[in-house]
OpenMM code with the backbone's topology and positions (N, CA, C; nanometers):
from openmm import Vec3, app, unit

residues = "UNK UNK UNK UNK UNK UNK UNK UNK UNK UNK UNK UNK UNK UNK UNK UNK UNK UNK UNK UNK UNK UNK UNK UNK UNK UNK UNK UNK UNK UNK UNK UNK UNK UNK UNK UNK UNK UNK UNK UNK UNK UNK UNK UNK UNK UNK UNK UNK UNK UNK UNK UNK UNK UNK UNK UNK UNK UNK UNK UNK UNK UNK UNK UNK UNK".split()
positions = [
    Vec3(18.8902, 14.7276, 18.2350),
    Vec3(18.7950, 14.7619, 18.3385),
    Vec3(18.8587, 14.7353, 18.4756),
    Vec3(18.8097, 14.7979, 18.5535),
    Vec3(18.9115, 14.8472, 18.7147),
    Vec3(18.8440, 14.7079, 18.8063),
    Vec3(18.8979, 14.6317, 18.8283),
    Vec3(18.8485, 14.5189, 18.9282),
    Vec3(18.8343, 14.5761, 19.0668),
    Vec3(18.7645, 14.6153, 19.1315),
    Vec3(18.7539, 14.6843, 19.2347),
    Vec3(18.6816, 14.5780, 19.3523),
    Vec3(18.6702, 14.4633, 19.3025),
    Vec3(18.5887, 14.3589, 19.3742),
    Vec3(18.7089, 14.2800, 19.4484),
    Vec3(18.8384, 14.2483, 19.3413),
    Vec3(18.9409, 14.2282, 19.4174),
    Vec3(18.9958, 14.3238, 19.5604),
    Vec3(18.9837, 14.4416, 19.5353),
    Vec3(19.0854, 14.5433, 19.5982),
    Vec3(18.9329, 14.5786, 19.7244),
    Vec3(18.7944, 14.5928, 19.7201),
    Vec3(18.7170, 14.5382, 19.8583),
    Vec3(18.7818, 14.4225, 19.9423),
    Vec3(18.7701, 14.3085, 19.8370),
    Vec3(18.7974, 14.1619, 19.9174),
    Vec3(18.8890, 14.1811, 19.9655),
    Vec3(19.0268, 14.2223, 19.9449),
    Vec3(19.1432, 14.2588, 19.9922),
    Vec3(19.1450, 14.3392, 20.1158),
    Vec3(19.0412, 14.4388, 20.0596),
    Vec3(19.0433, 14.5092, 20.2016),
    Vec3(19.0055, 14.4381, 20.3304),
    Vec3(18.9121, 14.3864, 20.3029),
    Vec3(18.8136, 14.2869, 20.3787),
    Vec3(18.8911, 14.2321, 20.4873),
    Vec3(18.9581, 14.1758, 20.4556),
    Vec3(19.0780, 14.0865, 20.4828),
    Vec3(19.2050, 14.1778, 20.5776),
    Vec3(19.1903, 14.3062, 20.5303),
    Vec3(19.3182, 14.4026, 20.6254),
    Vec3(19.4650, 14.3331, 20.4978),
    Vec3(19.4380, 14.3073, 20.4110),
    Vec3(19.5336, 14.2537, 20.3384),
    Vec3(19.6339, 14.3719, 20.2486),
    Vec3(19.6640, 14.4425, 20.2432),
    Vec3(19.7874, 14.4746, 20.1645),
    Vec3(19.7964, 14.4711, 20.0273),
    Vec3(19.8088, 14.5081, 19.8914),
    Vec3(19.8511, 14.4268, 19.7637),
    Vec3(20.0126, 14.3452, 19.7682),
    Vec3(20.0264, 14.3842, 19.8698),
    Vec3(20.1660, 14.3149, 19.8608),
    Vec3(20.1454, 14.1924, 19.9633),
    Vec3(20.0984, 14.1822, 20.0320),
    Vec3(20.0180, 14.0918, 20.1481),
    Vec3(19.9682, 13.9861, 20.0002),
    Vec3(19.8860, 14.0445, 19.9087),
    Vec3(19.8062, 13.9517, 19.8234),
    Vec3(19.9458, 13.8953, 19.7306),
    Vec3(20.0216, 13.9651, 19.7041),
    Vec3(20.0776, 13.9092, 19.6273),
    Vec3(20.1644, 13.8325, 19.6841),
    Vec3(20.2267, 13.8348, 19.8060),
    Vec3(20.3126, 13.7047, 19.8387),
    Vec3(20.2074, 13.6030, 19.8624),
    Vec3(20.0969, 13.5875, 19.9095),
    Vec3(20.0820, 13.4666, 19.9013),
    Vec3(19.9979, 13.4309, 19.7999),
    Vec3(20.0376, 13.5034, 19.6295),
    Vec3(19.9516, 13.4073, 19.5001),
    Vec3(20.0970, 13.4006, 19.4573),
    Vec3(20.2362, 13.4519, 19.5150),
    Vec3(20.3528, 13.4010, 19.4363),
    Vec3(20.3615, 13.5199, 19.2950),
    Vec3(20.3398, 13.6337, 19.2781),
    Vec3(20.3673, 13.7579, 19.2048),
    Vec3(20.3510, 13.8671, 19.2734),
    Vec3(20.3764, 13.9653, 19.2117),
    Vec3(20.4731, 14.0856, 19.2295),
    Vec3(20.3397, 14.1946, 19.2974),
    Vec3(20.3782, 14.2742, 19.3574),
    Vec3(20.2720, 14.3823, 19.4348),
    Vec3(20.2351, 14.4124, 19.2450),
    Vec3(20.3543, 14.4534, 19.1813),
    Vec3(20.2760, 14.5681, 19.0428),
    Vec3(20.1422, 14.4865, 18.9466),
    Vec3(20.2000, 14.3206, 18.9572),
    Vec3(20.0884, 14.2783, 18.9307),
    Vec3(19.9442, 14.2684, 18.9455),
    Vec3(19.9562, 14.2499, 19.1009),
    Vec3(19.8052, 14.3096, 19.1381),
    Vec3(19.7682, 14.4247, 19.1186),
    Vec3(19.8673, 14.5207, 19.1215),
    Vec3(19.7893, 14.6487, 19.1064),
    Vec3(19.7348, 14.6717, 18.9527),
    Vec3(19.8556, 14.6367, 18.8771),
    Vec3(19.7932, 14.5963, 18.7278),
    Vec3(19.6228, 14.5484, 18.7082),
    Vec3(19.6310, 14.4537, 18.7782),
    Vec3(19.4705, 14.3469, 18.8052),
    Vec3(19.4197, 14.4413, 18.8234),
    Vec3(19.4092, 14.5236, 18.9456),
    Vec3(19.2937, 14.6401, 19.0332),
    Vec3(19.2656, 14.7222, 18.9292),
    Vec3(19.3653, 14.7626, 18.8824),
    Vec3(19.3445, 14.8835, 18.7789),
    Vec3(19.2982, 14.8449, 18.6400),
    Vec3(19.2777, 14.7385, 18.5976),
    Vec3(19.2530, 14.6895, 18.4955),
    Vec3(19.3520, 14.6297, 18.3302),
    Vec3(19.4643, 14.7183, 18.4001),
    Vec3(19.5734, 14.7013, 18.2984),
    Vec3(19.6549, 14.5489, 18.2407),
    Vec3(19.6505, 14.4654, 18.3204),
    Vec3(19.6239, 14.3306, 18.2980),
    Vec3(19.5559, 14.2314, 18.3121),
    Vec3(19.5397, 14.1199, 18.2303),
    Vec3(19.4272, 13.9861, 18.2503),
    Vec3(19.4809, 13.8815, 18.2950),
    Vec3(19.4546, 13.8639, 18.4683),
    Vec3(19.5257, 13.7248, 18.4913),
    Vec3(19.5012, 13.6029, 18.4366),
    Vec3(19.6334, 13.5160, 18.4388),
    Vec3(19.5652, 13.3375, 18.3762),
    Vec3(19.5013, 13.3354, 18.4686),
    Vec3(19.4656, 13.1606, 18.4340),
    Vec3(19.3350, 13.1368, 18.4951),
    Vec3(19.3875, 13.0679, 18.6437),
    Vec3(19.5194, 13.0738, 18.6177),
    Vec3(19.5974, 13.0116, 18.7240),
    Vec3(19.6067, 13.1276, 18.8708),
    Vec3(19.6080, 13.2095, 18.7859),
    Vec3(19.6546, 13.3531, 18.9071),
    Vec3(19.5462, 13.3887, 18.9602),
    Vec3(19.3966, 13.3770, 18.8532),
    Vec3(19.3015, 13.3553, 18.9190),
    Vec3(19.2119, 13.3154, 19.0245),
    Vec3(19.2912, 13.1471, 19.0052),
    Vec3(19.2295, 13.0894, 19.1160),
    Vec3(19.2948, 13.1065, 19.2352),
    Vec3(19.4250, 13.1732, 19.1965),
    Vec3(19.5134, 13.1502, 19.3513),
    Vec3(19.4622, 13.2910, 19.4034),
    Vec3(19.4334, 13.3768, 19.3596),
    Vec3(19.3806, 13.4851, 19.4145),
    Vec3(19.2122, 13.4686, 19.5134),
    Vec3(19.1553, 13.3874, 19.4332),
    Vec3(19.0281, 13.3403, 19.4798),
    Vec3(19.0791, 13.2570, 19.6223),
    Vec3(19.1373, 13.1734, 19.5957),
    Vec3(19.1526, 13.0511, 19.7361),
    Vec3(19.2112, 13.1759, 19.8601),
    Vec3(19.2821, 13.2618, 19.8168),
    Vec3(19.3603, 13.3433, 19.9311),
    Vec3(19.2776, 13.4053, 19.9752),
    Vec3(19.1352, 13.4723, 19.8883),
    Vec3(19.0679, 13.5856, 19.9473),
    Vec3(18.9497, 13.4799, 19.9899),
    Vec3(18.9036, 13.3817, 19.9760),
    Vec3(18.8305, 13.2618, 19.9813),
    Vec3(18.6855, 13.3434, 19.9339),
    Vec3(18.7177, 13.3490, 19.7931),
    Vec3(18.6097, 13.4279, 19.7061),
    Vec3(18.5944, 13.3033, 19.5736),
    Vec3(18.4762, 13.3038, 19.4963),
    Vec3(18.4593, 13.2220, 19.3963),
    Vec3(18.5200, 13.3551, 19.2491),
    Vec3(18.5437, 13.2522, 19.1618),
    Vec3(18.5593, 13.2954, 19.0364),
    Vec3(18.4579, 13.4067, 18.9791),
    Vec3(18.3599, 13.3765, 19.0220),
    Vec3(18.2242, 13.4496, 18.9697),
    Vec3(18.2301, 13.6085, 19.0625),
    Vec3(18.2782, 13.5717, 19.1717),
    Vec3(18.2546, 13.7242, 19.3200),
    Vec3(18.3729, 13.7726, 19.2504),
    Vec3(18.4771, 13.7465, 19.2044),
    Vec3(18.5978, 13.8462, 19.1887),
    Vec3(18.6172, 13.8636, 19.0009),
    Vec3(18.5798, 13.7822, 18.9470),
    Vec3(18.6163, 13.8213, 18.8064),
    Vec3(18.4951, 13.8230, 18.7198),
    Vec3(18.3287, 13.7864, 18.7539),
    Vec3(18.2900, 13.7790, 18.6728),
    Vec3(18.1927, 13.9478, 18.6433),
    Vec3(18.2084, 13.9973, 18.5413),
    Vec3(18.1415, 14.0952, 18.4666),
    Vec3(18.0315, 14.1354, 18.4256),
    Vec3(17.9516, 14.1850, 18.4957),
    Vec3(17.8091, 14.2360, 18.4434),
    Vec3(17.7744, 14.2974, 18.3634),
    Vec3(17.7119, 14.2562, 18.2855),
    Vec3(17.6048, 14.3053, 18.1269),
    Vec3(17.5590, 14.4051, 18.1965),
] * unit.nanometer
topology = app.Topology()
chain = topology.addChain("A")
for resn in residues:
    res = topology.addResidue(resn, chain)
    for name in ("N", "CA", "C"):
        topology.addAtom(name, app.Element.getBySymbol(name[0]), res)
């Protein structure tokens, strides 16, 4: 499923995916992976994505029924 909550917040911000990814420490393809749904970050990449966009766990990854 396409995380599109990341790639708003990002926008939000005037941020870049490559902007996001230097400062969680991985690669632009990774995030785009994330946006697009094609990979599941740890829970580590998670949070560093959260603290950068200063979003909770729940605003960027959690999934509605």
């Amino acid at each position: 499923m396409k995380n599109l909550k990341i790639k708003a917040a990002r926008a939000g911000l005037d941020m870049s995916q490559d902007d996001l990814a230097k400062a969680c420490g991985v690669s632009r393809q990774t995030i785009n992976a994330i946006e697009k749904g094609d990979y599941n970050p740890t829970i580590k990449l998670c949070l560093s994505i959260c603290k950068t966009l200063g979003k909770t766990l729940d605003e960027l990854f959690w999934e509605e029924q």
